[in-house]
C-alpha positions in Angstrom: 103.6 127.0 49.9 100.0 126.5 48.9 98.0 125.6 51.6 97.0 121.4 50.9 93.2 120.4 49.9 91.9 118.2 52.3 89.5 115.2 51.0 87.6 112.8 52.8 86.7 110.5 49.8 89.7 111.4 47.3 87.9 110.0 43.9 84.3 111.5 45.0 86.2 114.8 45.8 88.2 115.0 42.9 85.0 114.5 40.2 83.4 117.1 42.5 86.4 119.5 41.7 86.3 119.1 37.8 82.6 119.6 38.7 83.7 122.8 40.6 85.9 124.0 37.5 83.9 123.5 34.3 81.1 125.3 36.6 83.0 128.0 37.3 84.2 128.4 33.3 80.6 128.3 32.9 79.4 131.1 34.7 82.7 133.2 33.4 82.1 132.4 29.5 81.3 136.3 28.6 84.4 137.0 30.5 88.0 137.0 30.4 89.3 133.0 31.5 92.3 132.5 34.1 93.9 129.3 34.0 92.9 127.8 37.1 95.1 125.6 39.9 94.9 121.7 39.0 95.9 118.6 40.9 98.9 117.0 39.9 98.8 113.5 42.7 96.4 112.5 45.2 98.3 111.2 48.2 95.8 109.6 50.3 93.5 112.6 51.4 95.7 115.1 50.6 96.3 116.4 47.3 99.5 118.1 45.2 98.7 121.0 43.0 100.4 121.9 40.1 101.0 125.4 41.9 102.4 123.3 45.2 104.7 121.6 43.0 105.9 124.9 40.5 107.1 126.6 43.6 108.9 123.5 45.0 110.5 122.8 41.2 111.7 126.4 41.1 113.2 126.0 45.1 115.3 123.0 43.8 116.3 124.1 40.7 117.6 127.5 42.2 119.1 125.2 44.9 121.1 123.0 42.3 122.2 126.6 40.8 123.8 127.7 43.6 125.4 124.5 43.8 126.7 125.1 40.6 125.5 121.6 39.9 125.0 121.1 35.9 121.4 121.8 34.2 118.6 119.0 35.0 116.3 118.4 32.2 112.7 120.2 33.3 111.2 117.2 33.6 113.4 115.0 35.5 113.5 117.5 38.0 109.6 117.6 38.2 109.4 114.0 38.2 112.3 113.3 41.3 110.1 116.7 43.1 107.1 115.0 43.1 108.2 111.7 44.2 110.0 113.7 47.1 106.6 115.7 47.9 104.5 112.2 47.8 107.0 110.6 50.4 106.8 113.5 52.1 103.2 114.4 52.4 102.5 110.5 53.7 105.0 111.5 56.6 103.5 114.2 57.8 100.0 112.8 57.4 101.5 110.0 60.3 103.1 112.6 62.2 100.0 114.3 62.5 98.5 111.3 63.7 101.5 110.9 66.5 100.5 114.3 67.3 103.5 116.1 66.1 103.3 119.5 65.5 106.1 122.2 65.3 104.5 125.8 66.4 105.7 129.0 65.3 108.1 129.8 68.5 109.7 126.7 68.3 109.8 127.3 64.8 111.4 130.6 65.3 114.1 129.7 67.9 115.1 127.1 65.2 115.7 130.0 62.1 117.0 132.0 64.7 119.8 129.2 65.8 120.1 128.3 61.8 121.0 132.3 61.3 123.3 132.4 64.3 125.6 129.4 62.7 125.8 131.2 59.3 126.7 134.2 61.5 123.7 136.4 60.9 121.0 138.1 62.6 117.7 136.7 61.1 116.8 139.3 59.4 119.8 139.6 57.4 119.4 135.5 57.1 116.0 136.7 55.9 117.1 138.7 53.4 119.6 136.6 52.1 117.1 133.9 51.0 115.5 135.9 49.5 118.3 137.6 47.7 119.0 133.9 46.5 115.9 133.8 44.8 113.8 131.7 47.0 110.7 132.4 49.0 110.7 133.0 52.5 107.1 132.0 53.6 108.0 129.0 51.7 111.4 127.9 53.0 110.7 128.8 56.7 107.2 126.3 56.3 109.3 123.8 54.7 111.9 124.0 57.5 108.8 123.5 59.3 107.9 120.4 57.3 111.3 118.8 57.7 112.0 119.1 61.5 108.3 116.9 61.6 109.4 114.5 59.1 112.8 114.2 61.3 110.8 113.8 64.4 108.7 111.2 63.1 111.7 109.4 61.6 113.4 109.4 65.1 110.4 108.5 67.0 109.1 105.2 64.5 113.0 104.2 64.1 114.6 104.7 67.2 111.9 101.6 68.7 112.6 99.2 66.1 116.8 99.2 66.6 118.4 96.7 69.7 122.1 96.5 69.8 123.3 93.4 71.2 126.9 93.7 73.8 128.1 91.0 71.5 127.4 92.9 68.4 129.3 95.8 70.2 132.8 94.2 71.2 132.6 92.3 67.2 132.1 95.8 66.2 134.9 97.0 67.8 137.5 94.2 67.6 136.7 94.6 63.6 137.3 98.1 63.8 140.3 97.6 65.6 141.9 95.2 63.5 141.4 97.7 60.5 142.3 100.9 62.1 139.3 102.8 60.4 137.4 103.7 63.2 139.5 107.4 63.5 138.4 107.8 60.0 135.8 109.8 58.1 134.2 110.1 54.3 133.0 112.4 52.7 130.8 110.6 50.1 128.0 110.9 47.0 125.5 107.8 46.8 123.7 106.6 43.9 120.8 104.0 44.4 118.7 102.0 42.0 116.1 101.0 44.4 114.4 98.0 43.9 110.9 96.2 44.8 110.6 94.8 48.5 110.3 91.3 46.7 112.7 91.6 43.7 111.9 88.6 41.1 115.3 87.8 39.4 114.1 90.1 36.4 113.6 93.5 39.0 117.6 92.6 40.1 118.6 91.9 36.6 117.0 95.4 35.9 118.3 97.0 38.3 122.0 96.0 38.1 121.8 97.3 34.1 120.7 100.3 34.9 123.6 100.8 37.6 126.2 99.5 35.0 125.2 102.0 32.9 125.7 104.7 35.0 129.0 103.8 36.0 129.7 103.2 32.7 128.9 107.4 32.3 130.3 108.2 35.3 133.6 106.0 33.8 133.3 108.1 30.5 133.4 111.7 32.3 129.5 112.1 33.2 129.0 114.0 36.4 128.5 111.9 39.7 126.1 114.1 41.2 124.0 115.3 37.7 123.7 111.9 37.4 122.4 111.2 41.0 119.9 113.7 40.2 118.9 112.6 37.4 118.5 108.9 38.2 119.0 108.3 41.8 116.3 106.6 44.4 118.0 107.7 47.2 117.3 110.7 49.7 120.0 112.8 48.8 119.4 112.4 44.7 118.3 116.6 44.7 121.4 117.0 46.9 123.5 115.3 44.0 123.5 112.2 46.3 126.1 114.0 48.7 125.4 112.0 52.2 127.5 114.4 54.4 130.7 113.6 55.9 130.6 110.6 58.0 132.5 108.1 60.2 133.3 104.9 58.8 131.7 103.2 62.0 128.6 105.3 61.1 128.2 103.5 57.1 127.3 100.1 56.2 130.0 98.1 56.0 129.4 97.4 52.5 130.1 101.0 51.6 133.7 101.0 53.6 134.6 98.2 51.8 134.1 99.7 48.2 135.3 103.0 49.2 138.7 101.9 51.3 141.0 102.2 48.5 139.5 104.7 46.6 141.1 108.0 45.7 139.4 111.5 45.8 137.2 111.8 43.0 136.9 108.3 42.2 133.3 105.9 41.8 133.2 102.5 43.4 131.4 99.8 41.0 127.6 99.2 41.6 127.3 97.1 45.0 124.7 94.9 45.9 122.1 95.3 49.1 118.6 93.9 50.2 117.8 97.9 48.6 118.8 97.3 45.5 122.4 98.7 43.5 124.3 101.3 44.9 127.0 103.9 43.6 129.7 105.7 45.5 132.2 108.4 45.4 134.6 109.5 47.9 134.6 113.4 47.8 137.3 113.1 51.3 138.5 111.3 53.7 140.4 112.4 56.9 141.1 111.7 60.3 138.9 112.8 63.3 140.6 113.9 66.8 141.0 111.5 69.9 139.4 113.8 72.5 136.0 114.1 73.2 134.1 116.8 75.6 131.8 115.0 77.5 128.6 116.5 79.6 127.2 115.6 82.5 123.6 116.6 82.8 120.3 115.5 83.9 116.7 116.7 83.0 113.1 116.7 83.1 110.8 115.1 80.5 106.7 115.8 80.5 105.2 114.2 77.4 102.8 115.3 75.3 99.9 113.1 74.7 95.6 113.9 73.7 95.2 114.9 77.7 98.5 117.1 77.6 99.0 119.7 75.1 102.4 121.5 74.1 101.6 124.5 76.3 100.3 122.5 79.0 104.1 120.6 79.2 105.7 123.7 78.4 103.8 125.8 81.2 104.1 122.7 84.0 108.0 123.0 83.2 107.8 126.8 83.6 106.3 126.2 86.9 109.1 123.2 87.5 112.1 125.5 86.9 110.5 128.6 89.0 110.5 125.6 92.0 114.1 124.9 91.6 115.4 128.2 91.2 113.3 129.0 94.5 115.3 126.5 96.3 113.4 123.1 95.7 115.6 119.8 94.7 115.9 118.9 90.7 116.7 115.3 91.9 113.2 115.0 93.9 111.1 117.1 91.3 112.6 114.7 88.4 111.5 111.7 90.5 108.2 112.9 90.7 107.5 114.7 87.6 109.9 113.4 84.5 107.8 110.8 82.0 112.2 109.4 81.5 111.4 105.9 83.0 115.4 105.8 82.5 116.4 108.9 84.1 113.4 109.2 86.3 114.6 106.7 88.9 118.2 108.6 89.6 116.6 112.0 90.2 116.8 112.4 85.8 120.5 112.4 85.6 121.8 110.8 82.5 125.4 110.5 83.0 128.1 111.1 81.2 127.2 111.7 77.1 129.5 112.3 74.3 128.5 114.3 71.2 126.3 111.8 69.2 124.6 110.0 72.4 121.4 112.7 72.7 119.1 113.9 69.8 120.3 117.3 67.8 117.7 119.4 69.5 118.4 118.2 73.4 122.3 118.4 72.3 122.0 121.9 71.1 120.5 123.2 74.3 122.9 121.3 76.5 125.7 123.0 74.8 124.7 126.4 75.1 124.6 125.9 78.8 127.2 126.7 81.5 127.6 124.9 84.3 124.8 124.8 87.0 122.5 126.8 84.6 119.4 125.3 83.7 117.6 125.7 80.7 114.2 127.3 79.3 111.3 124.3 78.6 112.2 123.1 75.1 110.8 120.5 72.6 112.2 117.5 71.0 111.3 114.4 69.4 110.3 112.8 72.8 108.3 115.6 74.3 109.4 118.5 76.3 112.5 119.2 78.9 114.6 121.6 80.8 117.8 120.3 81.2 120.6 121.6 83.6 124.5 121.0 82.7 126.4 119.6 86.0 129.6 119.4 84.6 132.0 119.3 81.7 135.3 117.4 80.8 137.6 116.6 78.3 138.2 112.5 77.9 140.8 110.8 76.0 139.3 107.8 73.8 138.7 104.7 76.5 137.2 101.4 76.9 133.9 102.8 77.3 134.0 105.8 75.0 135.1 102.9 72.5 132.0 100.9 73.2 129.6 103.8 73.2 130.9 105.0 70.0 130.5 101.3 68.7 127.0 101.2 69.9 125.8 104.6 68.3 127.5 103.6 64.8 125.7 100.4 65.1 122.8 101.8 65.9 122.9 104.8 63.2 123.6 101.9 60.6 121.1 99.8 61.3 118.4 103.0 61.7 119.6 104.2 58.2 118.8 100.9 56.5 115.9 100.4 58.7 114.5 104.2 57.7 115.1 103.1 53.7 113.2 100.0 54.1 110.1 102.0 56.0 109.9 105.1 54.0 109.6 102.1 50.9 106.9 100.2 52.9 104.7 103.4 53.6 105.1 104.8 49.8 103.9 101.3 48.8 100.8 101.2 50.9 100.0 105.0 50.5 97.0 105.4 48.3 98.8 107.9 45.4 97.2 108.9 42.3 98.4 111.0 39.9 96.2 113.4 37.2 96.8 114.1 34.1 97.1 117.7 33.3 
């Protein structure tokens, strides 16, 4: 990935860089010209180039080969892959302003994990991306990029969400009553987006456009071609496939239009305060009743402009060396951890299901045995070492019930809550796009 242009007035810069240019044609006319990089969008004070952009194109398109999804006109592709590297670049411009950063051996751990589940060594993982087509360099700064953006997503949503006890036992006396909480879908999504402030003519807009695709989707067009194609959702370059998920984890809008759908089949556009969606159930199926739960506590040190990474990860390293030497977790957490929650009972956290802990805390909890205690590691929060006290296996219950109500509540509300910030910071990001 090209490395970004950094400007600190972007018009001034950008007439200075056309400057640059015809200068530099200038003092080359008795030779042979190159065709030199250009900016495509000016995102604040960053900038896209066109070469930024080209290698992004070709990553998607070679993605949607391998998905065997159909051919995407050149441009509509460019057009969705800019919009995607706009939203992105004004994420990682704020993350960098939360201070968070992703170095190179957390960076590494994370390929190293992503090999291990495809059941490679990374170099062979290495090789096979590149086998595929793509760019290494490029894919491992992108994984980079994302784990940031997904940091930054956790860390500005997870504030903003409260989940009520009343909203919990509605939740599951609903749930109950239509015996879809076991089950899961497997869905595409379609959205025609629109304004913050619809007038009736933006709605009116909006809902002829999603007529008309389901009137193509109706008359045999692909689902996910045309979620590429003309999709404002996240997952439009992923042919708007959202994953398999728990009905208790979608808007309730979306069970409802999808309930007596069969496999392959499109709901009619549905309404929300983000405009006109599309759906189509890929699967459905039933998850199990038990759950393995973990019992663990842990040790938090957060980063902040007086704390760097290594300075949490190295006061952790110290930490751990003091327990293993004989010294109490309990009485360490209670002096150390920056978990107000935790902090108080000695950093224990209780009893947690799948689902209750972020990805990267979960991932190192489960790799644990019993007693064994962790190397420092980083999530969204800051950095821990966590030690695994016990394991068991739990039918569904009363509480499991209410926890699970909680988190879908809370993953629903977080999903709506991230569309309607991710619309809000595009709309007061400063983006300008050149012509060629």
């Amino acid at each position: 990935m090209a490395t970004p242009i950094f400007f600190s007035n972007p018009i001034m810069n950008i007439k200075n860089y056309f400057i640059l240019f015809i200068g530099v044609i200038s003092c080359q006319a008795h030779a042979t010209l190159k065709p030199l990089d250009h900016i495509v969008a000016v995102v604040n004070e960053d900038v896209i180039t066109n070469t930024m952009l080209n290698n992004r194109v070709k990553d998607f398109q070679k993605q949607i080969d391998i998905s065997q999804l159909a051919r995407i006109e050149p441009e509509t592709l460019k057009k969705q892959v800019l919009e995607r590297m706009i939203v992105d670049a004004i994420q990682l411009q704020q993350a960098k302003q939360f201070g968070i950063t992703i170095d190179d051996l957390m960076l590494n751990r994370m390929l190293e994990q992503l090999a291990k589940n495809n059941k490679m060594s990374l170099e062979k993982f290495r090789e096979t991306i590149e086998n595929e087509g793509l760019d290494y360099r490029r894919f491992r700064e992108e994984t980079r990029n994302e784990v940031i953006i997904k940091q930054l997503q956790q860390r500005i949503i997870a504030s903003k969400i409260t989940v009520s006890d009343q909203e919990v036992q509605q939740y599951i006396e609903q749930n109950e009553s239509l015996d879809s909480s076991k089950i899961s879908y497997h869905l595409r999504h379609i959205l025609i987006a629109t304004p913050e402030e619809a007038s009736a003519e933006d709605i009116a807009r909006a809902k002829e456009k999603a007529d008309s695709i389901y009137e193509k989707i109706t008359q045999g067009s692909k689902f996910e071609d045309l979620a590429i194609r003309e999709s404002d959702g996240r997952n439009a370059l992923n042919g708007g496939d959202l994953g398999e998920r728990k009905a208790s984890e979608l808007p309730q809008l979306f069970v409802d239009a999808v309930r007596d759908l069969k496999p392959g089949e499109s709901s009619k556009p549905i309404r929300s305060a983000s405009g006109f969606h599309l759906l189509e159930l890929i699967s459905s199926s039933n998850d199990p009743l038990m759950v393995q739960q973990t019992h663990a506590r842990h040790i938090l040190i957060q980063t902040s402009s007086e704390v760097s990474d290594e300075q949490a990860r190295k006061t952790l390293l110290e930490l751990k060396k003091k327990i293993e030497g004989g010294q109490s977790f309990a009485v360490l957490a209670s002096e150390y951890s920056d978990d107000p929650g935790s902090k108080i009972k000695g950093g224990d956290l209780g009893w947690t299901a799948p689902g209750d802990l972020v990805p990267e805390f979960e991932n190192v909890a489960n790799s644990l045995s019993r007693g064994q205690i962790s190397e420092p590691f980083k999530s969204a929060f800051g950095w821990h070492i966590v030690e695994v006290l016990d394991r068991r296996d739990l039918d569904q219950t009363k509480t499991n019930k209410e926890n699970q109500a909680r988190n879908a509540i809370q993953k629903r509300k977080a999903d709506e809550e991230l569309r309607l910030w991710l619309r809000r910071i595009r709309n007061e990001a400063y983006v300008e796009y050149i012509d060629d």
